[in-house]
C-alpha positions as CSV (number, residue, x, y, z in Angstrom):
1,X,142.9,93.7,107.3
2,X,140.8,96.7,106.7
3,X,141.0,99.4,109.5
4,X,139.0,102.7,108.3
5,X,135.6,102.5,108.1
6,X,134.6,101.5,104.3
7,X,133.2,104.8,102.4
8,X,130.0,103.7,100.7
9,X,128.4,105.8,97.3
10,X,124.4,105.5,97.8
11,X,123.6,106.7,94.1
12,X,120.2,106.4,94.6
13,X,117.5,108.4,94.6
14,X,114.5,108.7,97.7
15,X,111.5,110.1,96.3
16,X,110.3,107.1,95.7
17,X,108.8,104.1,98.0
18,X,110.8,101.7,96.4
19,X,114.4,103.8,96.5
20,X,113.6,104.7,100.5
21,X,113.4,100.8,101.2
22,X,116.4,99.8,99.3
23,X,118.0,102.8,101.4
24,X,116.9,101.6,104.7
25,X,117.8,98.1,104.2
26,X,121.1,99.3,103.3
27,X,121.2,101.3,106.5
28,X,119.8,98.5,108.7
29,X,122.8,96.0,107.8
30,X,125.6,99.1,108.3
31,X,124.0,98.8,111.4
32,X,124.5,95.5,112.4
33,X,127.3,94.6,110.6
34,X,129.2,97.9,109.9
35,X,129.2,100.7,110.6
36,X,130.0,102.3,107.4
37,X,130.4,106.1,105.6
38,X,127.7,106.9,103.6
39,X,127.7,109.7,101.0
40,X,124.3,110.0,99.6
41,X,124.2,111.4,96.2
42,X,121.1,111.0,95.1
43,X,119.8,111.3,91.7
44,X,123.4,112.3,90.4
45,X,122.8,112.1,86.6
46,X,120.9,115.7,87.6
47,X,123.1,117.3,89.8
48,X,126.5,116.4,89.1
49,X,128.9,116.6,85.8
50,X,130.8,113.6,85.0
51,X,134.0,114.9,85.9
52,X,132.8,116.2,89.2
53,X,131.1,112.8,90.0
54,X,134.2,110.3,89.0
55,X,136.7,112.7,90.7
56,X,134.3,112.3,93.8
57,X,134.0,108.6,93.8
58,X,137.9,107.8,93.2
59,X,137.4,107.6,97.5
60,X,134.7,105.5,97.7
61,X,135.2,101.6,98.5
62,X,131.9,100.4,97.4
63,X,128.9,101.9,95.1
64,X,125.0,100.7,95.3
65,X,123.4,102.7,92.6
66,X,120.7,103.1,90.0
67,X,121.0,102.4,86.9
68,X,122.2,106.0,85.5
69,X,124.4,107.6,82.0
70,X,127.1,107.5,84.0
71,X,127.4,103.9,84.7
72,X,130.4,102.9,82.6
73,X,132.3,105.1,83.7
74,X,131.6,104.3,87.1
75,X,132.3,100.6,86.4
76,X,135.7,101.4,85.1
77,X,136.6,102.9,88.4
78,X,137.2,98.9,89.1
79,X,135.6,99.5,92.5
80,X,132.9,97.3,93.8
81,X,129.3,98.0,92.8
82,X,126.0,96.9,92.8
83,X,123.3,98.1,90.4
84,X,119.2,98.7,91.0
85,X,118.7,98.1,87.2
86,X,115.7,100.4,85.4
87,X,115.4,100.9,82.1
88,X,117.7,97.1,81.4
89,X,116.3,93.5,82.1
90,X,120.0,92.8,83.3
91,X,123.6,95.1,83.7
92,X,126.4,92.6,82.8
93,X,129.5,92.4,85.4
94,X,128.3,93.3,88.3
95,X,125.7,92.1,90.8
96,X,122.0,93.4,89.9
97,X,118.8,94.0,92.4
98,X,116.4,92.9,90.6
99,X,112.6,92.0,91.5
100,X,110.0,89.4,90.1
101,X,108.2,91.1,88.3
102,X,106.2,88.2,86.6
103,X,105.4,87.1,90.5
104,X,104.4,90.3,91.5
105,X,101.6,90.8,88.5
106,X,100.9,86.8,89.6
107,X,99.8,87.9,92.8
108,X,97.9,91.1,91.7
109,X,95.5,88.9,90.0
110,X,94.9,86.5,92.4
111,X,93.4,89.9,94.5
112,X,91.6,91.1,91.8
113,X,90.7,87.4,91.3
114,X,89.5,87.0,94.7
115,X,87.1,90.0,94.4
116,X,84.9,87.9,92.2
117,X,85.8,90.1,88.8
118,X,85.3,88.5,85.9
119,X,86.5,91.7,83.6
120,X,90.2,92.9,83.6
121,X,92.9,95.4,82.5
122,X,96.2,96.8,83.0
123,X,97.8,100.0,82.4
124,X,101.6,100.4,83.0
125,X,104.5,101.5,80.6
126,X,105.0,100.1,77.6
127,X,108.8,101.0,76.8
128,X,109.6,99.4,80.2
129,X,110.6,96.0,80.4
130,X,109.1,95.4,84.2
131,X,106.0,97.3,83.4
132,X,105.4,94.8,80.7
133,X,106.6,91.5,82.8
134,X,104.2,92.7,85.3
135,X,101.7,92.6,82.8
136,X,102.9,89.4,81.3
137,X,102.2,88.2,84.9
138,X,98.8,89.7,85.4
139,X,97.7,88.3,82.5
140,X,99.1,84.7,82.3
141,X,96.7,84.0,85.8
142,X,94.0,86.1,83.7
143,X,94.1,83.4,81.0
144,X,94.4,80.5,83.6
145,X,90.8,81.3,84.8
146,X,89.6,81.6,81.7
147,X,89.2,85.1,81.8
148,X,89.9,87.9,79.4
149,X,91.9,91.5,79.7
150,X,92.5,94.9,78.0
151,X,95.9,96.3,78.0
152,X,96.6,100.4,78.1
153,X,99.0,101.3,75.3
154,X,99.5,104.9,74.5
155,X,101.8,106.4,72.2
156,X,104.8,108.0,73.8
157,X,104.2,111.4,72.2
158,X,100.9,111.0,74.2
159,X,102.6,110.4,77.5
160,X,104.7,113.3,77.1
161,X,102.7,115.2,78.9
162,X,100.4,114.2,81.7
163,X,97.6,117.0,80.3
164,X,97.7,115.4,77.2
165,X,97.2,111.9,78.4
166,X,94.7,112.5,80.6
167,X,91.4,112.5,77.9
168,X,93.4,109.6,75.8
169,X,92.8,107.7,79.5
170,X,89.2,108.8,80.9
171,X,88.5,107.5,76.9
172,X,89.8,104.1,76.8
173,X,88.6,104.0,80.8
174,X,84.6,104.9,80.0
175,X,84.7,102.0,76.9
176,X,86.2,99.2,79.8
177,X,83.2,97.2,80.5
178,X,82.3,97.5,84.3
179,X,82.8,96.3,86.8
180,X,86.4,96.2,86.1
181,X,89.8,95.3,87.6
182,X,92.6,97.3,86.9
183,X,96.0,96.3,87.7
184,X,98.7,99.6,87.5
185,X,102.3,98.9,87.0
186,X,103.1,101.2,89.6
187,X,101.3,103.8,92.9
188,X,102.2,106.4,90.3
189,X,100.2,105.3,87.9
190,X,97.7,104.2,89.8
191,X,97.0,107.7,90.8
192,X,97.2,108.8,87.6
193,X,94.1,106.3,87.0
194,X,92.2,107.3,89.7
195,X,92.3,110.6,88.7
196,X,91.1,110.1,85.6
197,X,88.3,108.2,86.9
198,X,87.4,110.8,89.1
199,X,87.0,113.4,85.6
200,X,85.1,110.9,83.9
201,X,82.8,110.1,87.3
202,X,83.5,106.4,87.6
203,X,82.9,104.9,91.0
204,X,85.8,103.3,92.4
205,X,85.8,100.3,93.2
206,X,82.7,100.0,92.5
207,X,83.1,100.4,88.5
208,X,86.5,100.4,88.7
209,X,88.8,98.7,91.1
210,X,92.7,100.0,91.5
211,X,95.5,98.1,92.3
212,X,98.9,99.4,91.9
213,X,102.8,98.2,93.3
214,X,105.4,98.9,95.7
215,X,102.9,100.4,99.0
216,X,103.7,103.6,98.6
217,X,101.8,105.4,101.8
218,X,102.6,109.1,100.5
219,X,101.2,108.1,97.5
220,X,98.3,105.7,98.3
221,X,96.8,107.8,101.0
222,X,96.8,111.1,99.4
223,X,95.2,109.9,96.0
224,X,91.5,111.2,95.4
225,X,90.7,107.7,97.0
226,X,93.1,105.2,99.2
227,X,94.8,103.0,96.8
228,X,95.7,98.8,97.3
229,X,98.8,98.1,96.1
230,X,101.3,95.1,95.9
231,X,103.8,95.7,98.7
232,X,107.5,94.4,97.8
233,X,110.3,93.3,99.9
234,X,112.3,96.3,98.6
235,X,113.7,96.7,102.6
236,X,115.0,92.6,102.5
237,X,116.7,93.7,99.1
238,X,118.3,96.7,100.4
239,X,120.4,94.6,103.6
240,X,121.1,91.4,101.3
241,X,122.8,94.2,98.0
242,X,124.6,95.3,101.2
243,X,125.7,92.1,102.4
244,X,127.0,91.1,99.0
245,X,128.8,94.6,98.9
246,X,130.3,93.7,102.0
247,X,131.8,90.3,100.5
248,X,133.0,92.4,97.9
249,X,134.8,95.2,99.3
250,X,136.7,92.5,101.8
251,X,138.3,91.2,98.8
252,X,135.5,88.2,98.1
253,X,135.5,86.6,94.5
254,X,133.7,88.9,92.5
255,X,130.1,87.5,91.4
256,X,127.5,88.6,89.5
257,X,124.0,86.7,91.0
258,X,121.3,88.8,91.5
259,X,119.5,90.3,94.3
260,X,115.9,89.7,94.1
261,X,112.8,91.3,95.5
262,X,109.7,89.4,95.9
263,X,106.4,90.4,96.5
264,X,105.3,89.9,100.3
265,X,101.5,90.7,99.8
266,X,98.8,92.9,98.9
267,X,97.8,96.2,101.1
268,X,93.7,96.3,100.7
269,X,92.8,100.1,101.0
270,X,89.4,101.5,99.3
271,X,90.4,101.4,95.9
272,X,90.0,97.5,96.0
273,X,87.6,96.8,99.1
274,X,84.9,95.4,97.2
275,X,83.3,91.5,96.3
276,X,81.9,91.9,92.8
277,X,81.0,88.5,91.9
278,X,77.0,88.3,90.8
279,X,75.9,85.2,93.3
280,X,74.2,87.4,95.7
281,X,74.4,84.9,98.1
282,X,78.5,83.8,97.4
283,X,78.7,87.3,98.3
284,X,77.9,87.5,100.6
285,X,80.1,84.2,101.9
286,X,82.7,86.0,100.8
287,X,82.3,89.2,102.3
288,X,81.6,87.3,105.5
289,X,84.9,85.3,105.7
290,X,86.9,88.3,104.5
291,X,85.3,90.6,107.9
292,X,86.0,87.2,110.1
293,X,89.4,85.8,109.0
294,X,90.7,87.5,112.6
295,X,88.8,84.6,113.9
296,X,88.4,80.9,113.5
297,X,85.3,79.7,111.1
298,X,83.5,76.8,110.5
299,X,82.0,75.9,107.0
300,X,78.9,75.9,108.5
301,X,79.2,79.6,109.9
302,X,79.9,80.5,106.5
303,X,77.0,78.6,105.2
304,X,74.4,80.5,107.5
305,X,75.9,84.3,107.0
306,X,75.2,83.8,103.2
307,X,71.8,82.1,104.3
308,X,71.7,78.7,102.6
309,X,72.5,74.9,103.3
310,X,76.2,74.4,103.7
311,X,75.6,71.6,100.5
312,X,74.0,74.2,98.4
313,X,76.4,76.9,98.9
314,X,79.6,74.8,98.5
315,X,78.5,73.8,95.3
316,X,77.4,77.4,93.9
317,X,80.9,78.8,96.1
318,X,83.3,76.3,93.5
319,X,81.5,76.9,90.4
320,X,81.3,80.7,90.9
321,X,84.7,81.1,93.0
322,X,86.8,77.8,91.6
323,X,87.6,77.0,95.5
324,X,86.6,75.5,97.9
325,X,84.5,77.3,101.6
326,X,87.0,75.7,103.2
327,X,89.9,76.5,100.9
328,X,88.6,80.5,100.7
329,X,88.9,80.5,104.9
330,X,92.2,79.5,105.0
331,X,93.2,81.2,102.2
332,X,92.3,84.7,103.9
333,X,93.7,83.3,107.0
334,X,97.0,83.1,105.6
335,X,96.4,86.6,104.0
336,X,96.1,88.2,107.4
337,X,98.8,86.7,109.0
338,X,101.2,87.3,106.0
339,X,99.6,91.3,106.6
340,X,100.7,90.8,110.4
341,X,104.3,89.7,109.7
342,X,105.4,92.8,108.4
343,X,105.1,94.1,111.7
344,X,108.8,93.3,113.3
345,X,107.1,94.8,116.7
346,X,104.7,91.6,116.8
347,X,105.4,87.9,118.1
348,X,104.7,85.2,116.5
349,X,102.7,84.5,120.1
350,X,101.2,88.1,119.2
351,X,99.7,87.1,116.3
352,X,98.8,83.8,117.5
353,X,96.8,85.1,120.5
354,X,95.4,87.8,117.7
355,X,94.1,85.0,115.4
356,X,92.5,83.0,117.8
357,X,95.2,80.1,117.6
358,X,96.1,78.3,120.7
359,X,99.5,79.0,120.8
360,X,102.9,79.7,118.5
361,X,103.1,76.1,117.5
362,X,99.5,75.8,115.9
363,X,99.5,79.1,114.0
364,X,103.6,77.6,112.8
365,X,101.7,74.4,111.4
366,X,99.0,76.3,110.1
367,X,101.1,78.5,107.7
368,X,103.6,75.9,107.0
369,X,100.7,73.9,105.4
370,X,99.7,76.9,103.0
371,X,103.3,78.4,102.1
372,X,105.5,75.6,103.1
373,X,107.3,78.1,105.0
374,X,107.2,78.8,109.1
375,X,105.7,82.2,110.0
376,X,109.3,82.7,111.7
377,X,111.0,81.5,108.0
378,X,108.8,83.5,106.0
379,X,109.5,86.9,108.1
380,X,113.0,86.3,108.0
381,X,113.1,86.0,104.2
382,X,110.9,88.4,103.0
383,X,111.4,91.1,105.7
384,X,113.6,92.7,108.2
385,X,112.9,91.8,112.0
């Protein structure tokens, strides 16, 4: 039976959003399953020789890293490890966090989507797998509405250097046709978009819309203009890698499944706070039930915002929107409480009584109906209470 307290490697960087959740998932189950002994190395390929960094980890009973050089000589330690893969679709031998990618450019477009845009384009990384399953994603639910896209694809010798990028952008940016939506692989690059918006004196969102990934608040709020971005489940990754580094480290038969991170739902900040589609008066209907999904609505209360017969506008609403008055409502409905769920400090009462459902139980059939999940079953599995 084990006795000392297990010495964990975190070889993982935290300036990024995404790094900082996987970190404080991992904290959150040493927590309340540990405790363990953490030595945080960081972005180790920079700091440390390989010499120094093997002689360091001969101690260690466990490694979560990031996919790094140094990784097969890591792995030949022969001590458990679990891998946050990068630049590789998948790290044979050992357990990989990985993240759906294809789901999380799925859902970007349904935002974008939503906002009535009928022009589209993305702008990632092209040498990076994820960047381009993202895209593949995106563009797929693109294609299912019968919509079309433009893809960003620089040379690498142009994305050397951000000063040189920058006009090659603002030029492919000014020739989009407007109003556009712009799905970003990444906050990073969202910011990078936005700024070269601003230099070529595009509105945003009002020419262009910006939606990047992983809710990066350092990031988002300190761009030229709030960013929208695809918030992951990065935290909920973070505990379960744990978990499975727990099983290993006790001796557990060695497996190789992979951790996966979903996407939980899309933060709407300025960048994206806009209903573009050319109905004046579906517009409006939309605008209406997106300012009122905190509340119960009736068809009809749609129907008199947008200021014609509830007929009339269900029948412009489907061919302009492909959905349904009614479907739209519950549809934002279901946003906001999947918003409200992140939020471990509120009960499910809470955001009942928020809502303006009777009780835990109606809000519980409610969302089941939409997700097939209970609000309680979808907080547990894509966040940490």
């Amino acid at each position: 039976m084990r006795t000392a307290l297990p010495t964990v490697f975190l070889l993982i960087d935290s300036a990024r959003a995404y790094e900082r959740a996987l970190l404080k998932g991992i904290a959150r189950y040493s927590q309340v399953r540990g405790p363990w002994v953490f030595s945080h190395k960081g972005p180790f390929w920079e700091r440390h020789s390989r010499k120094d960094l093997l002689e360091r980890m001969k101690s260690a009973d466990g490694i979560i890293m990031r996919e790094g050089p140094f990784m097969k000589e890591i792995f030949g330690l022969r001590i458990p490890a679990i891998v946050s893969n990068y630049a590789t679709e998948r790290i044979a031998g050992v357990p990989n966090i990985i993240s759906d990618h294809f789901a999380v450019g799925r859902m970007a477009a349904e935002h974008l989507l939503e906002r009535g845009f009928r022009h589209f384009a993305f702008c990632g990384y092209p040498e990076l797998f994820w960047s381009n399953q993202r895209c593949e994603g995106f563009t797929q639910r693109i294609a299912e509405a019968g919509l079309e896209w433009t893809d960003y694809r620089p040379t690498q010798t142009i994305r050397q250097h951000w000063k040189h990028e920058l006009p090659f952008m603002m030029a492919w940016l000014e020739k989009l046709p407007k109003p556009v939506g712009l799905f970003s692989c990444v906050d990073e690059r969202s910011q990078q978009v936005a700024e070269a918006c601003k230099k070529s004196v595009l509105r945003i969102p009002d020419e262009v819309a910006i939606l990047g990934v992983d809710n990066d608040e350092m990031i988002c709020m300190l761009s030229s203009i709030p960013l929208s971005s695809v918030a992951i489940t990065a935290e909920r990754g973070g505990y379960e890698a744990a978990a499975v580094l727990d099983r290993l480290m006790r001796g557990k038969k060695r497996g190789t499944a992979a951790i996966e991170i979903s996407p939980s739902h899309v933060v709407t900040r300025t960048s994206t706070d806009i209903v573009t589609v050319a109905d004046g008066h579906v517009a409006r209907a939309l605008t209406f039930i997106r300012d009122n999904s905190k509340r119960e609505l009736q068809v009809g209360d749609v129907a008199q915002a947008a200021g014609l017969s509830r007929r009339v506008l269900e029948k412009r609403f489907r061919k302009t929107v492909n959905r349904s008055i009614y479907g739209q409502i519950r549809q934002e409905r279901v946003g906001r409480i999947i918003q409200l769920l992140a939020d471990p400090a509120l009960r499910i009462a809470d955001i009942a009584d928020s809502l303006g459902f009777p009780d835990a139980a109606h809000i519980a059939r409610y969302f089941r109906s939409q997700t097939g999940l209970s609000p309680a079953a979808y907080r547990q599995r894509n966040y940490l209470s």
